[in-house]
C-alpha positions as CSV (number, residue, x, y, z in Angstrom):
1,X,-51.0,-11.5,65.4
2,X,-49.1,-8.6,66.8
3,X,-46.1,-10.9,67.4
4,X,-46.1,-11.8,63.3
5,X,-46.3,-8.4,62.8
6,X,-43.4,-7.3,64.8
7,X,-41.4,-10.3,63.2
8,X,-42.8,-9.2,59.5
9,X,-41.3,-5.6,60.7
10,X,-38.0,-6.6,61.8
11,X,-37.4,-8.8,58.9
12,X,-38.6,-6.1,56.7
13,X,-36.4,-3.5,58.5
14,X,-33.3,-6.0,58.9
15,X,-34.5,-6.7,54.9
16,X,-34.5,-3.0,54.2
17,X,-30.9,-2.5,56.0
18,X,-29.2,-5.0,54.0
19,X,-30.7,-3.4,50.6
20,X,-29.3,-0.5,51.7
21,X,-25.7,-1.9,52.6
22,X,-25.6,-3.2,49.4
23,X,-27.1,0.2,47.5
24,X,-24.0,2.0,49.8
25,X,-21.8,-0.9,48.4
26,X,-22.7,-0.7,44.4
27,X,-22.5,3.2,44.8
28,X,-18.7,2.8,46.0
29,X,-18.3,0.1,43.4
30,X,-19.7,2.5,40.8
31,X,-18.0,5.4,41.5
32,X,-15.0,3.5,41.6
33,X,-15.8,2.2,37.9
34,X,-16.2,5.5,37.0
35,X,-13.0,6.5,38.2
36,X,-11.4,3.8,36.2
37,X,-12.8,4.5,33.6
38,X,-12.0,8.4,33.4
39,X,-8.2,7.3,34.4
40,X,-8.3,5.0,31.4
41,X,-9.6,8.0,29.1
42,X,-6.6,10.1,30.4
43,X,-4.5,7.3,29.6
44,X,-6.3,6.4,26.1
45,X,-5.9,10.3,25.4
46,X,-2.0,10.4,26.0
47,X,-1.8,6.8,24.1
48,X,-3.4,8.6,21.5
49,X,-1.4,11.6,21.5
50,X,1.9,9.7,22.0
51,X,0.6,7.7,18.6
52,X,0.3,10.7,16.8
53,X,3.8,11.8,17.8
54,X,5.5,8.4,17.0
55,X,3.6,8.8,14.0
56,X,5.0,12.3,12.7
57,X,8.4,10.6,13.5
58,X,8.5,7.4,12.2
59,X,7.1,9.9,8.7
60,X,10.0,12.3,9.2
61,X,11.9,9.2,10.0
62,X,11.5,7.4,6.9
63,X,11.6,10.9,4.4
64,X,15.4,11.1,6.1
65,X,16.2,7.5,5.6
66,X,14.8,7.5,1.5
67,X,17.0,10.8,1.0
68,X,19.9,8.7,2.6
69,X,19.1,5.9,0.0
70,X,19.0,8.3,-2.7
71,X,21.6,9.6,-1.8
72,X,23.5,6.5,-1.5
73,X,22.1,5.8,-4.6
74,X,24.0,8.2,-6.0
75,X,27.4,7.6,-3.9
76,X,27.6,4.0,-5.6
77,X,26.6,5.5,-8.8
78,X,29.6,7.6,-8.6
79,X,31.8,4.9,-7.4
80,X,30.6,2.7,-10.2
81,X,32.0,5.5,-12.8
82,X,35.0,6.1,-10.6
83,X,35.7,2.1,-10.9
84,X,35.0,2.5,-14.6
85,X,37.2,5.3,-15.1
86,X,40.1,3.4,-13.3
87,X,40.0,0.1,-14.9
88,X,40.0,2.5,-18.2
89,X,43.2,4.8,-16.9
90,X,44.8,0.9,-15.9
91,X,44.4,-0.5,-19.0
92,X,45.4,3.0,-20.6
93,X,48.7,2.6,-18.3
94,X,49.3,-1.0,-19.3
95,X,49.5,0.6,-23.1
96,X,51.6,3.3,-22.6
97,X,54.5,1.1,-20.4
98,X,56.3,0.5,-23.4
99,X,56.1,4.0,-23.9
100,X,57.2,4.5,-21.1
101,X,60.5,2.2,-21.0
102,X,61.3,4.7,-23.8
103,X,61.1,7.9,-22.2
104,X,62.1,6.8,-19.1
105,X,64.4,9.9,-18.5
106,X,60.8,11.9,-18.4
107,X,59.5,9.3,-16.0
108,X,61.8,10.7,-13.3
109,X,61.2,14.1,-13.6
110,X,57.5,13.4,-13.4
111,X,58.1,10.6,-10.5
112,X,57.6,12.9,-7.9
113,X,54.7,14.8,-8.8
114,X,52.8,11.4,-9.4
115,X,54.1,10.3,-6.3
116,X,51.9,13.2,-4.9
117,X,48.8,13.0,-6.9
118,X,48.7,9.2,-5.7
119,X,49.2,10.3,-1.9
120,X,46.8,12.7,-2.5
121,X,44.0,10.1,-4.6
122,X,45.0,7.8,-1.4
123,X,43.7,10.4,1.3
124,X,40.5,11.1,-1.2
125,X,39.4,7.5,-1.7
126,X,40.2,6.9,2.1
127,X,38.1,9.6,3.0
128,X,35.3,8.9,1.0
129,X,35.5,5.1,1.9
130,X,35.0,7.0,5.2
131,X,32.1,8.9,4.0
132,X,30.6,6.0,3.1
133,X,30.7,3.8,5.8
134,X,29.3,6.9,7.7
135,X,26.3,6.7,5.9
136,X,25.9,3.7,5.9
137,X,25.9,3.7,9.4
138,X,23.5,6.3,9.7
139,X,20.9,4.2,7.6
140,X,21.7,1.1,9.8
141,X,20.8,3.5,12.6
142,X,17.7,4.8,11.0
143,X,15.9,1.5,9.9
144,X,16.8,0.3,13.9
145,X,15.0,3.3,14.5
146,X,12.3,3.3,12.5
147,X,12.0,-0.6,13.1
148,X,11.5,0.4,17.0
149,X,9.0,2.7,15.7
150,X,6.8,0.0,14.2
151,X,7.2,-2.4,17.4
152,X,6.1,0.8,19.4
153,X,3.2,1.6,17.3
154,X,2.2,-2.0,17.5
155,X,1.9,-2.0,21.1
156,X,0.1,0.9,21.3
157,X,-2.4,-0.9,19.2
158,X,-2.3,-3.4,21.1
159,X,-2.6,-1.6,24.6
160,X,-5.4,0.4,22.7
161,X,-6.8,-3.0,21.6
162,X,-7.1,-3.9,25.3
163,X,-8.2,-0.7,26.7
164,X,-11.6,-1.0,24.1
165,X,-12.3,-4.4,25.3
166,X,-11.9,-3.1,29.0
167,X,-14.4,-0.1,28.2
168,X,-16.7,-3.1,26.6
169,X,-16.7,-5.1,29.3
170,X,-17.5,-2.5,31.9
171,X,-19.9,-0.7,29.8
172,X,-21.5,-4.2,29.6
173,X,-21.1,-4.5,33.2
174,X,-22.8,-1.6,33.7
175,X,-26.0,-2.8,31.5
């Protein structure tokens, strides 16, 4: 009987040793779980915090690029009346040619100043042809911007997305 007692005992101890390797083991494995899951917080936080900050750009982002399409807006609205106005001074001109013919003698005095006002209506429409394509430009630029904006506010979404079902599943795996 003493013999079945000493083997009851050492199983129970050898029993009792493996319980507590595997307490010792589920203690490093929950501390370890904990870890992760205060460096996935951090990293939640910042996410969140570099959301916000995308956010407050891609807002400021798109109030610049609707005053750029106003104000485009209103650049084509003025070359629409400055197209107006010159198909009117053309046909205006094609009327007065005869007129013209006749007082050709006045024609050459005034030759040179038009000559002028066209070079100088040549560097004016050049430079606002300039203007133009600037802002266009800048728009292009803009909606690339704000389009990289979106796709970067998607993934954070999507990292977000992944981080909760991370939480779940260790917060199950805890249970």
């Amino acid at each position: 009987r003493i013999v079945n007692l000493q083997e009851e005992l050492e199983k129970a101890v050898k029993e009792l040793r493996m319980r507590g390797d595997d307490a010792q083991r589920l203690e490093q494995e929950n501390k370890q779980a904990q870890d992760e899951v205060a460096r996935l917080t951090k990293v939640a936080s910042s996410a969140e915090k570099q959301r916000e900050t995308l956010k407050s750009q891609l807002v400021a982002a798109e109030e610049k690029a609707k005053d750029l399409e106003r104000e485009k807006a209103e650049l084509l609205k003025e070359k629409s009346s400055f197209d107006i106005q010159q198909r009117r001074m053309e046909a205006e001109g094609s009327s007065k040619e005869a007129r013209m013919n006749r007082l050709i003698e006045e024609n050459e005095k005034f030759k040179a100043a038009l000559k002028d006002a066209g070079a100088q209506d040549k560097d004016r429409a050049t430079s606002d042809r300039r203007e133009l394509e600037r802002l266009q430009n800048e728009v292009r630029k803009l909606e690339r911007q704000r389009s990289e904006l979106v796709n970067a506010f998607k993934k954070q979404m999507k990292l977000i997305e992944v981080l909760k079902r991370q939480r779940a599943h260790m917060e199950a795996a805890r249970v």
